[in-house]
C-alpha positions in Angstrom: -45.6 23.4 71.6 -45.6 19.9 70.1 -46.1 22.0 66.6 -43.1 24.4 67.2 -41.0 20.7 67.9 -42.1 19.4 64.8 -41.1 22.5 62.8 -37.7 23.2 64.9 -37.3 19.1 63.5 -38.2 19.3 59.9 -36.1 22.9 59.6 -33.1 20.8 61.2 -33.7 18.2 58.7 -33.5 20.0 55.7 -30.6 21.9 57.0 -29.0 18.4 57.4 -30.5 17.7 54.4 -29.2 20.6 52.1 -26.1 20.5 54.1 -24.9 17.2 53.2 -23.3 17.0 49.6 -21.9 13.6 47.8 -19.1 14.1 45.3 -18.4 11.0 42.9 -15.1 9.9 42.1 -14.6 11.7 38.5 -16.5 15.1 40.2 -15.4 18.3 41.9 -17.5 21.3 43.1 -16.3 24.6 43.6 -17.8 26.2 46.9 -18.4 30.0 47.4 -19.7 31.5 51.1 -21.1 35.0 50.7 -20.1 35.0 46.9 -16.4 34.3 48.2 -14.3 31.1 47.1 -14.2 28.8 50.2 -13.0 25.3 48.9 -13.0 22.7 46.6 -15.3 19.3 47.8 -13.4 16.6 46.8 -15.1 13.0 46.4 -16.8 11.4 49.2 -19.4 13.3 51.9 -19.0 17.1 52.5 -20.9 19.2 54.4 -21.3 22.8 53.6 -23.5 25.4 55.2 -27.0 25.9 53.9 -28.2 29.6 52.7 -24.5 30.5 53.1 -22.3 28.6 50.9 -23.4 28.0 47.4 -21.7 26.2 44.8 -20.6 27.9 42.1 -21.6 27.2 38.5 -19.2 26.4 35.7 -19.8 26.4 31.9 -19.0 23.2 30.0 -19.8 21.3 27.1 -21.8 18.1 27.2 -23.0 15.4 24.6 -25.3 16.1 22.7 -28.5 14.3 22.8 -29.2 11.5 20.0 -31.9 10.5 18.4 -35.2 12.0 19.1 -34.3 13.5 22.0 -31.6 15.5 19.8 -34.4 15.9 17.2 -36.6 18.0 20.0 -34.2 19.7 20.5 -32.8 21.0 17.0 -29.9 19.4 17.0 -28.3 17.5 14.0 -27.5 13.7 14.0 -24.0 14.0 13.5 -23.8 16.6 16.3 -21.4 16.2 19.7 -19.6 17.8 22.2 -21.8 21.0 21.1 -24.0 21.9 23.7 -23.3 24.3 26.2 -24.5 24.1 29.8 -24.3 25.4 33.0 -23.1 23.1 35.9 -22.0 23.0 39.5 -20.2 19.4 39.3 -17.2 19.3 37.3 -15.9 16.5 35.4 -12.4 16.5 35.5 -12.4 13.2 33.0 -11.1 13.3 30.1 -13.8 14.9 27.8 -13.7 15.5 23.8 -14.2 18.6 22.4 -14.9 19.0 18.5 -14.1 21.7 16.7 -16.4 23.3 14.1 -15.3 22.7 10.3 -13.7 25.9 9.0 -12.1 27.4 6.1 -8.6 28.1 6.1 -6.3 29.9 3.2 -3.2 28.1 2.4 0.2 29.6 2.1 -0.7 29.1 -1.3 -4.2 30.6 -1.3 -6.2 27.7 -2.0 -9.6 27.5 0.7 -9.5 23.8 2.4 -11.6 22.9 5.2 -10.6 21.6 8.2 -12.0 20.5 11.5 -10.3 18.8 14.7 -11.1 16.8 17.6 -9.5 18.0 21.4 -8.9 16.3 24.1 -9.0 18.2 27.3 -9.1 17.3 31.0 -10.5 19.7 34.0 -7.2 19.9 35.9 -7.6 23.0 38.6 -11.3 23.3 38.7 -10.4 26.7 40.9 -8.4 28.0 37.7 -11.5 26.5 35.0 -13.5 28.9 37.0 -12.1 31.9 38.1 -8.5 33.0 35.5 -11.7 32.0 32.2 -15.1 33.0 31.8 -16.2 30.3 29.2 -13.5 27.3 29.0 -14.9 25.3 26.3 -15.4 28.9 24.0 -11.8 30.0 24.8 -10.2 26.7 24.1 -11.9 26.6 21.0 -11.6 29.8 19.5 -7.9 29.4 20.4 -8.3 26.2 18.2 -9.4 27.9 15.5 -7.2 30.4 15.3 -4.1 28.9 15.9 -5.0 26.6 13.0 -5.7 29.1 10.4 -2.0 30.5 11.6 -0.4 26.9 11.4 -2.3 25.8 7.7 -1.1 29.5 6.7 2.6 28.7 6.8 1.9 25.9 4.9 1.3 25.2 1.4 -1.6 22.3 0.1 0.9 19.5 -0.5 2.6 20.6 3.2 -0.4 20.3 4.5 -2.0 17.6 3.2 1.1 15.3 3.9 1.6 17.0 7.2 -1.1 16.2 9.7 0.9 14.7 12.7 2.9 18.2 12.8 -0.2 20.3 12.5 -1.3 17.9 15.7 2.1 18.5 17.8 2.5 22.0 17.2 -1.2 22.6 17.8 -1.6 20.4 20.7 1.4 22.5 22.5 0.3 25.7 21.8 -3.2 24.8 23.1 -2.1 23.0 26.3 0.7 26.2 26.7 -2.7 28.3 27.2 -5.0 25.9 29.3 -2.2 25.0 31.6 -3.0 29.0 32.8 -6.9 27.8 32.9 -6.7 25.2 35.3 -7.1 22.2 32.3 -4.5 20.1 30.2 -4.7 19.0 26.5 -4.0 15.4 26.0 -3.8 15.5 22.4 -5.7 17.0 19.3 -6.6 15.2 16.4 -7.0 16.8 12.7 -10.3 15.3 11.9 -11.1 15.8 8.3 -9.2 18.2 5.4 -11.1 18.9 2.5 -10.0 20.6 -0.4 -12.2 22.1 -2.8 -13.3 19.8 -6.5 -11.3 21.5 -8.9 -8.1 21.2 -6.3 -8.8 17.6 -5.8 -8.8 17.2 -9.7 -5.5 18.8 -10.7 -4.4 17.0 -8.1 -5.3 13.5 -9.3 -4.0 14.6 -12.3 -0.6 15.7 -11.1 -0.6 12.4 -9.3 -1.3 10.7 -12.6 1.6 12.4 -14.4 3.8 11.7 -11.9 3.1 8.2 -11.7 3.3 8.2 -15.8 6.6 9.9 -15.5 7.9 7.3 -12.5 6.8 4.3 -15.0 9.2 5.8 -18.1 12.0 7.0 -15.8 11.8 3.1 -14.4 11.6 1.6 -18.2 14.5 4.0 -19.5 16.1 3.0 -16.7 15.5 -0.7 -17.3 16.3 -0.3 -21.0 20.1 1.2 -20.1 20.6 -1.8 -17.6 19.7 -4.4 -20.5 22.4 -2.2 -22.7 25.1 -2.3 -20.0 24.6 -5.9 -19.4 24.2 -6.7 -22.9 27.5 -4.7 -23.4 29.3 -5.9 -20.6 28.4 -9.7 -21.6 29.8 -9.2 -25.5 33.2 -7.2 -23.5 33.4 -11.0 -21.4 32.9 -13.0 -24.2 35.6 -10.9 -26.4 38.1 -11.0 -23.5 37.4 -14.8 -22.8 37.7 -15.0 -26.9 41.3 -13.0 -27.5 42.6 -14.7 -24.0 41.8 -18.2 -25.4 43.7 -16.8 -29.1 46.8 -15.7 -27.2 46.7 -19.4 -24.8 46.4 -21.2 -28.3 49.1 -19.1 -30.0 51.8 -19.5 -26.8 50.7 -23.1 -27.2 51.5 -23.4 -30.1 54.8 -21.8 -30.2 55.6 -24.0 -27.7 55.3 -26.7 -29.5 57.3 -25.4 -32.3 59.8 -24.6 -29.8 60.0 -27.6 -28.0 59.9 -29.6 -31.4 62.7 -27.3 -33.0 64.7 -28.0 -29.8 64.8 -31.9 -29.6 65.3 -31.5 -33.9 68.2 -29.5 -33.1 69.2 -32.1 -30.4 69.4 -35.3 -32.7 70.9 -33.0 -35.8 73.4 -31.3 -33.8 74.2 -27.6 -34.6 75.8 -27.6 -37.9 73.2 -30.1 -38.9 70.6 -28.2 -37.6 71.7 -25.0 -39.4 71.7 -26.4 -42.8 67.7 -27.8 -41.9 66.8 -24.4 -41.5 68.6 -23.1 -44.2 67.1 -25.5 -46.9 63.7 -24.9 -45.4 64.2 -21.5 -46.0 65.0 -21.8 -49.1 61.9 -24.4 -50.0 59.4 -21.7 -48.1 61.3 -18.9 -50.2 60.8 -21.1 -53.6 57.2 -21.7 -52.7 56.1 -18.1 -52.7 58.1 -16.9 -56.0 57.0 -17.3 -59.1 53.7 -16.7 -59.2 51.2 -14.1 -61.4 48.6 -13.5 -59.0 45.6 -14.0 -61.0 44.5 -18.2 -60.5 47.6 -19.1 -63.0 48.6 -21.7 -61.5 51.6 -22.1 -63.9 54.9 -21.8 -61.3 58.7 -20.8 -62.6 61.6 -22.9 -61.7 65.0 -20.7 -60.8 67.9 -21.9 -63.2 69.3 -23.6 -60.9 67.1 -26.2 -60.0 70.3 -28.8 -58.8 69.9 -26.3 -55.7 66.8 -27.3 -54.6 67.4 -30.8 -55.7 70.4 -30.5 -53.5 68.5 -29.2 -50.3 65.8 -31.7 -50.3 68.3 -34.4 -51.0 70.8 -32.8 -48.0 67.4 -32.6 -46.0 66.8 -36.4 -46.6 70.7 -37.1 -45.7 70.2 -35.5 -42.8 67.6 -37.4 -41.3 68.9 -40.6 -42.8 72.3 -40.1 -41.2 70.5 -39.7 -37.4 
């Protein structure tokens, strides 16, 4: 009897035992009774019913193990996020999935390869089970394929310069599908693009010719500035020039004016007429006469007692004032 007691105990125990499940914070299980979904456990303690409900096992991908642990197990250094495993607590944190490098054909057929980082969150662990068979295998072969479409449409330069749309676009197709998985993508990142060596070396030397042709556009440009300017300064300085002439010149006359008007003011008019008349005649004499070639030999008029007369009328006039 007392041996029946203890076995009716220790059964009770492990039924207590296998009955009671924890749940952390950042965890959810999926519970099936009878190979039916019953419920999600949520953090904290649950109980569940041993024999008949089982939780049910989801496929995700985990870190990879470093060092020699990752060594043991074939895996390379720089490997992560690329081991599959089965397992009945889901993570619904925030977890990193890396895409394999892959060639991709450009619009304009040139072979780059690419590789991106996603960042994906367990969202409906009901949906990350049941509506997908292999979550982490769908998402990524959706990846994949939707970048080979995007990089397409695109030609090197497009891409190459282009990487925040190639993020956006890819990011909303991706979370468009997982939304119907039970998960949400955060955001993807294009990791590395690589184009192949002889690419890369037209393309440094397209970059070199531009940035030749940018440094004589610049100088040309330079050179015509200096011309305008130069130009521009010799216009000022000829306008400043001809404006000071013309200032001079009305200054001048002026003068002449003004001195021809208080002349005519002490002469009077009649006086005044015969001054201009006999320095006419003087400026008249002055220019006559001569041959032109250095002679310096000058002809009188006949009638010198004319001129005599106007210097001597010229001298009256003054005298008489």
């Amino acid at each position: 009897m007392d041996m029946v007691m203890i076995g009716i105990a220790a059964v009770v125990i492990i039924v207590i035992y296998k009955g009671i499940v924890v749940i952390r914070n950042s965890e959810r299980m999926v519970i099936e009774r009878l190979g039916n979904y019953s419920r999600t456990l949520m953090p904290g303690i649950n109980f569940i019913v041993p024999f008949l409900d089982r939780p049910r096992e989801f496929i995700w991908k985990s870190p990879a193990a470093s060092g020699a642990l990752g060594r043991l197990l074939g895996e390379s250094d720089d490997a992560s996020y690329s081991r599959l495993q089965t397992v009945t607590r889901i993570d619904i944190r925030e977890t990193v999935l890396d895409f394999p490098s892959q060639t991709v054909i450009t619009r304009d057929n040139v072979s780059i390869h690419i590789n991106a980082l996603l960042y994906i969150e367990i969202t409906n662990p009901h949906d990350a089970i049941y509506r997908i068979a292999n979550l982490p295998n769908a998402i990524e072969k959706l990846g994949q394929t939707t970048l080979r479409s995007l990089v397409g449409e695109m030609e090197l330069d497009k891409t190459l310069s282009s990487r925040e749309d190639i993020n956006a676009r890819l990011q909303v197709t991706l979370d468009q599908a997982a939304d119907d998985w039970g998960a949400k993508v955060k955001r993807v990142e294009v990791q590395d693009l690589n184009v192949p060596d002889d690419v890369q070396a037209a393309m440094e030397k397209q970059m070199r010719a531009e940035r030749d042709k940018r440094a004589s556009i610049l100088e040309a440009e330079g050179a015509r500035q200096s011309d305008i300017l130069k130009a521009e300064g010799e216009k000022q300085a000829a306008i400043l020039v001809a404006e000071g002439n013309r200032t001079a010149r009305i200054l001048e006359a002026d003068g002449e004016k003004a001195a021809l008007d208080k002349l005519k003011e002490a002469l009077g008019e009649q006086g005044f007429s015969q001054y201009l008349i006999a320095i006419r005649y003087l400026d008249t004499l002055n220019t006559i006469g001569t041959t032109g070639k250095g002679d310096k030999t000058v002809f009188m008029p006949i009638d010198a007692t004319a001129t005599l007369g106007a210097i001597g009328g010229i001298k009256e006039l003054f005298q008489g004032k």
